[in-house]
N, C-alpha and C positions, 0 to 999 in steps of 0.2 A: 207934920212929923219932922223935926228936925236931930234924928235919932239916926245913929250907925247901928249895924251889926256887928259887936266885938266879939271876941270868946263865947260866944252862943247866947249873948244877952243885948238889948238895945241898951245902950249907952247915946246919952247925950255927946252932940258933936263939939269939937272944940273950937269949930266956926259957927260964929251966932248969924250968919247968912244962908236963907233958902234959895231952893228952886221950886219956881210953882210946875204945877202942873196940868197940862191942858187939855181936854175932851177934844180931839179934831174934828169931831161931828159938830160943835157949834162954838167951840173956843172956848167955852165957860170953864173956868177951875174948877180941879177934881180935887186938889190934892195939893202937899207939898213934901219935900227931903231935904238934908240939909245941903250946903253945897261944901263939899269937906274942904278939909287943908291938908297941911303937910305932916300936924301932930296924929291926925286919924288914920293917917298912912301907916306912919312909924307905931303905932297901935297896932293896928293891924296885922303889920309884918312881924311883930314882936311874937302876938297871939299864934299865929301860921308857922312861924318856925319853932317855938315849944311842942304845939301841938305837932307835926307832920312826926318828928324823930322817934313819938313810942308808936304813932300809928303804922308807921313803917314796920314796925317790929311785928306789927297782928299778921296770923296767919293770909294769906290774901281770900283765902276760900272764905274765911269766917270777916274780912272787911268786907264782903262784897253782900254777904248775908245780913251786913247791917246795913249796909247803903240801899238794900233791896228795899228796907222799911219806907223809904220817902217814895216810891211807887205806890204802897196802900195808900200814904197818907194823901198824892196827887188824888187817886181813885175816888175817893173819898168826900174830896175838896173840888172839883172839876169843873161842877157848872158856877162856883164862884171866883175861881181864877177866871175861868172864861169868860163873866161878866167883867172882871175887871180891867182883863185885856180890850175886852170892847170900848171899854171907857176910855183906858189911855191911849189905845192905837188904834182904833177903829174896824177893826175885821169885823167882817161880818159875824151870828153868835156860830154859824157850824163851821166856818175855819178857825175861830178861835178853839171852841171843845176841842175840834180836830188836833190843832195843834199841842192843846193838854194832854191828851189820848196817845199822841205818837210820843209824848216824852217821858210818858209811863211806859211803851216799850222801849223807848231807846234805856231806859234805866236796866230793865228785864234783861236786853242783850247783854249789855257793857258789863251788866255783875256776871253773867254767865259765862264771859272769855274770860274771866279771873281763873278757872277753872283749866284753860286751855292756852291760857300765857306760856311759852317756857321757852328756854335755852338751848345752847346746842353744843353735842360734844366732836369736836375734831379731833384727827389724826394731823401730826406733824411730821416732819423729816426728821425730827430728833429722835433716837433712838429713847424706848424709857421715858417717852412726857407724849401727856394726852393734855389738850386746850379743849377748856372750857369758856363757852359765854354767858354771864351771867345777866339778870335783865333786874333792872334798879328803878326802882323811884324818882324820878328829878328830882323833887325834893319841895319845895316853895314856887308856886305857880301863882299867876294871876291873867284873871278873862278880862276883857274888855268887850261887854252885849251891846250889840245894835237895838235900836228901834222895831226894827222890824216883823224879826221871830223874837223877844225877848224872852222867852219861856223855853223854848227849847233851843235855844242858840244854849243856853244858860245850861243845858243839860248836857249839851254835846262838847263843854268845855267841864265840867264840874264832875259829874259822871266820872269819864275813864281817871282824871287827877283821884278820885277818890281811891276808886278801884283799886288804881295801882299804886298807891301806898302815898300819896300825893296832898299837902294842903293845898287850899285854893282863894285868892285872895278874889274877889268880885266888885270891879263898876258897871253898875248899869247905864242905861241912855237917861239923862235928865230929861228924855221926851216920856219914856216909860217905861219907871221907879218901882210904881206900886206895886207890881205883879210879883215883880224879884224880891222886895222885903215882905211878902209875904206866902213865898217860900220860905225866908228864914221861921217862921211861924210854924212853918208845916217842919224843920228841921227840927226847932226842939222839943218836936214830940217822938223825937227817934234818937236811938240809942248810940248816931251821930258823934263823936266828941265833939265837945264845945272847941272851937277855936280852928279847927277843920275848914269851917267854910266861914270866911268873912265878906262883907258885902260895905262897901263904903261908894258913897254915892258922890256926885260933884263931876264939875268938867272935863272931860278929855283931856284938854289944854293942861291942864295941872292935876288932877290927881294919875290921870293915865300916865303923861310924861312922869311923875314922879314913882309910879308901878314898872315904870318900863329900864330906868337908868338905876334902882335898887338895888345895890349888890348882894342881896340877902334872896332876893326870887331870882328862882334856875331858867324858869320858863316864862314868856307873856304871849299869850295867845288873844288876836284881835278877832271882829269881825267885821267890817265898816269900810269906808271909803279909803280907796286906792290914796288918798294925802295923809288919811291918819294913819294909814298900815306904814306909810313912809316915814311920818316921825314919832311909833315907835320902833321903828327899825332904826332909825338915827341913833333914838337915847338907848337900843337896847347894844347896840353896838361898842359904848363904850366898858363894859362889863362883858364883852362877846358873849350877849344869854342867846339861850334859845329862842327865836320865833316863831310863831306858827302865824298865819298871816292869810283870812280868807276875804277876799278885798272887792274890788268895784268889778265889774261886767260887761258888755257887750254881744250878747248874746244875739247871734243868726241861725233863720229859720230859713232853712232851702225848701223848697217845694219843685219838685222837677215835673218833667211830664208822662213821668209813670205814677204817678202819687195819688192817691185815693183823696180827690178834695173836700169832699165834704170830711174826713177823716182828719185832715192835713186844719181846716176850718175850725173845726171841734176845738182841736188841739191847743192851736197856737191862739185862739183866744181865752180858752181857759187858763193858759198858763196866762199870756198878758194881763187879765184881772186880776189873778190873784195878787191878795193885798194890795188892791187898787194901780196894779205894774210896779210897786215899790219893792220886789226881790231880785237879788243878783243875779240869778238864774234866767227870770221872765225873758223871753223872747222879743228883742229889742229893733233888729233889723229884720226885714223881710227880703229874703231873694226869691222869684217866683221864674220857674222856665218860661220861656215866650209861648210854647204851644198850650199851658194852662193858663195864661198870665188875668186874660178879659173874663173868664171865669172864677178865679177864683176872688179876682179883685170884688166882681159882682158878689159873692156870696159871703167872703170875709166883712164886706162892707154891711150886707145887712145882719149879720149874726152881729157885730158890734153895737149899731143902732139900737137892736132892743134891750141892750144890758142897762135893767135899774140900777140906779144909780143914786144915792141917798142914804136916808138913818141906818146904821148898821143893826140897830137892832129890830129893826122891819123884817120880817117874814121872807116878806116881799123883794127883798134890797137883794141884788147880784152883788154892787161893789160899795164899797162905803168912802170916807176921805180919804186925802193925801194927809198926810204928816202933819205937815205946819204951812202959816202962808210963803215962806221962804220959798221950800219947795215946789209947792203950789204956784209960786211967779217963776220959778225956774222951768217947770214944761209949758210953762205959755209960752216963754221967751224963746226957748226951741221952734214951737212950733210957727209964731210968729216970724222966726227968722227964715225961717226954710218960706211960707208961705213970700212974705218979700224976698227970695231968692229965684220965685217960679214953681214950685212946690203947688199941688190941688188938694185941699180937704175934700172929702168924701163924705164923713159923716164928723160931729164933734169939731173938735179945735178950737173951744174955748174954756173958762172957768164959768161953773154954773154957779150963779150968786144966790146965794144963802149966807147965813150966819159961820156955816161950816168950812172949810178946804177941799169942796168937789168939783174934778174937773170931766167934762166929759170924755168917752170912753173915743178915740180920735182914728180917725183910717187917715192916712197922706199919701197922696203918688207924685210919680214926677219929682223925685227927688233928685239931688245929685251926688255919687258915692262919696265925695269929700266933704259932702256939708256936714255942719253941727249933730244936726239929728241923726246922718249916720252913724258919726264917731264917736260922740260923748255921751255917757250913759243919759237915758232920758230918765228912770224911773218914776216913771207913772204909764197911764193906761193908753199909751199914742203906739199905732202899728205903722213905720215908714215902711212904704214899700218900693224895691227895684227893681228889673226885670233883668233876666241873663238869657243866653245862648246855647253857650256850653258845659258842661259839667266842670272842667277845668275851669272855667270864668268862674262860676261858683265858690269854688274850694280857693281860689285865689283873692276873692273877694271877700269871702268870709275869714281867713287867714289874715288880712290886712287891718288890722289891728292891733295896740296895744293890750287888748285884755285879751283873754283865753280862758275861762272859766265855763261856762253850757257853751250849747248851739245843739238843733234843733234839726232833721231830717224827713223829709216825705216821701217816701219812695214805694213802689212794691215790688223793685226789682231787687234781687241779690245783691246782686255784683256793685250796682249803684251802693247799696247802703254798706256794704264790705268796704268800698274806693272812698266814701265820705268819713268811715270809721278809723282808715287808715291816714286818711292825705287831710286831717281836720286837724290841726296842732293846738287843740283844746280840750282841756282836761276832761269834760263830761260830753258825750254827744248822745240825745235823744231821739233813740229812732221810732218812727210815726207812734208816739206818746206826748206828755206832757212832761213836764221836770217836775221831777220828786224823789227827789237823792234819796236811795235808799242806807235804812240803818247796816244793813249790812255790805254796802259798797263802798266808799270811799271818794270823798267830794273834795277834788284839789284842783287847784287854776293853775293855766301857766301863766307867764309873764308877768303883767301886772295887776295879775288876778290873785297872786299871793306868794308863799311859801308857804309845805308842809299842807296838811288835808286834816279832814274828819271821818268820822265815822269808821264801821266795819274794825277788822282786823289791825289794820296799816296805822288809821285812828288812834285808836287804844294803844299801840306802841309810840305815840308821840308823845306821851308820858313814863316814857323808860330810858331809861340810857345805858348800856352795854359796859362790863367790864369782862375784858379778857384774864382769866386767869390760866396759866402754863402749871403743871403739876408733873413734876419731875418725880421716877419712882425707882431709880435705879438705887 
């Protein structure tokens, strides 16, 4: 397919250059999209900024009753997006459904605050004038999807832009295309406008840079690594747009010695699997109190061991690939470096050879707080673990960090998990659970975990912008 999505029709691209596409369970090509250029862009933008100015105009109750239509059509379609999520990114087939399922409700909610959006009237000091805020549309938007969720990252950017009276200009990962342009499929059987959502495929490096320095879009919202949320922040900068910016991780798991370990066990390696460690959220660093430390090392270590590991579309399979070989020589390289720095494997720590990108699911101890594996996101399925003291050792060690996005709690005392809620300078903290940003919370990093959030209420207003209006009545 060397086709865009313009005004609600595939158009031939004006770059006669692909991107293949690759199966990471065995490498073999699935697929192709074009790699766009700079005319597809200016396409694009053209179609987004006709379209946005009458949609703005529709009541919001009755946009949102339209956008509600592409939840039947997911419903509908679920176990063939899911298959085809499997194909390009490997999930297993019930986190892939899963992830179809949750973005038919995120659709459900996000129309549902159209209803409970509103403004606010003040009083002033001026005698005779009441202030009003009014809540607006940005106007011309554009997402930039990861790899990772690309199905419903795609919903948590596309969604509330609609909602709120908003075009939306869309790149997806040229790791995985397919799944995105065929939503555009399920879009034109809904009473959508054309030109609404556009979808233009091709590299970060240039069509994102050329989405992001556009004078013509209000907003670019990323999801991706902490260097490319930085250079669109650069080009978005010289237009001062808006960003919204949900970026790389570091995520720490405390387990102190009030924590329910098998509980604390469960947890923190369900969330490590999922999507084979490849989510921002996953639980990256391990801190364990000294009085649980020999214990839980023992039993995190064999719940790891027996996680299958293989075809995604097995029955049988817990965790399926990594991404690409890139990736894939990036957590070796990790772990190999900590192992020659005095670091001990416990279980895994290496790439299992296959045809595919599967590495095994890894325990390490004996690490040391400044090494690699501490600091720089691992993503993939490797648990380092370290041991503390005191509760304050904890909170200061998990604080030490540039990212601030999750982290991760085991407790069953109060006051513990009240002191780690409070004294954690990270935007999401899970207490003895797994991460799973809820559609009605609000998923925002500090640091150089991003700008600006998703989801819930806070979310949905990331596509408004406030005009104050004074109305003098004397």
């Amino acid at each position: 397919m060397s086709k865009q999505f313009i005004d609600g029709k595939f158009v031939e691209s004006h770059s006669n250059e692909t991107i293949e596409v690759l199966n990471p369970a065995n490498n073999k090509p699935i697929g192709e999209v074009a790699k766009g250029n700079e005319q597809d862009v200016k396409d694009a933008v053209a179609g987004a900024v006709k379209a946005q100015k009458s949609w703005a105009a529709v009541n919001r109750v009755k946009r949102a009753d339209i956008v509600l239509q592409l939840a039947a059509q997911l419903e509908q379609n679920k176990e063939e997006i899911a298959r085809i999520y499997q194909q390009e990114q490997g999930k297993v087939y019930s986190a892939a459904l899963g992830e179809v399922e949750n973005s038919i409700n995120y659709i459900k909610y996000m129309t549902g605050l159209a209803q409970s959006n509103k403004g606010e009237v003040l009083q002033n000091q001026v005698d005779h004038e009441t202030i009003m805020l009014i809540k607006k549309p940005v106007g011309v938007t554009a997402g930039i999807i990861p790899w990772n969720a690309p199905i419903f990252i795609l919903m948590r950017k596309m969604i509330p832009a609609l909602v709120t009276g908003c075009s939306i200009i869309v790149k997806p990962s040229g790791e995985t295309p397919l799944g995105t342009f065929k939503i555009a499929e399920l879009l034109q059987k809904t009473d959508i406008p054309a030109g609404l959502v556009q979808i233009i495929s091709g590299p970060g490096s240039s069509i994102g840079n050329l989405l992001a320095k556009n004078q013509q879009i209000n907003l670019i919202s990323i999801t991706g690594s902490t260097g490319a949320g930085k250079s669109v922040m650069e080009a978005a900068a010289a237009n001062v747009k808006k960003v919204n910016l949900e970026l790389g991780g570091k995520a720490p798991a405390i387990v102190t010695n009030k924590a329910d370990i098998d509980k604390a066990v469960k947890y923190i390696v369900m969330a490590r699997i999922k999507n084979s460690g490849q989510v921002c959220t996953c639980p990256e660093r391990i801190y364990v109190q000294s009085g649980v430390y020999d214990e839980f090392v023992k039993k995190v270590t064999d719940a790891m061991s027996k996680i299958v590991t293989g075809d995604p579309t097995s029955p049988d399979t817990d965790m399926g690939p990594i991404i690409n070989k890139k990736q894939l020589d990036s957590i070796e390289q990790k772990v190999q470096d900590a192992v020659s720095a005095g670091a001990k494997v416990l279980t895994g720590g290496h790439i299992i050879e296959s045809e595919g990108n599967f590495y095994e699911p890894t325990v390490i101890v004996n690490v040391d707080d400044n090494s690699q594996i501490m600091k720089d996101e691992i993503f993939g399925p490797v648990l380092p673990i370290a041991k503390f003291d005191t509760i304050d050792e904890a909170i200061d060690k998990a604080n030490d960090s540039p990212y601030g996005l999750s982290s991760y709690v085991y407790t069953d005392d109060l006051k513990e998990s009240m002191e780690f809620s409070n004294r954690l300078n990270i935007g999401e903290v899970y207490v003895n659970c797994e991460a799973e940003e809820a559609i009605t919370g609000y998923h925002a990093g500090w640091r150089q975990s991003g700008l600006g959030g998703a989801d819930g209420q806070h979310g949905f207003e990331e596509y408004l912008n406030t005009t104050v209006s004074y109305l003098r009545y004397e």
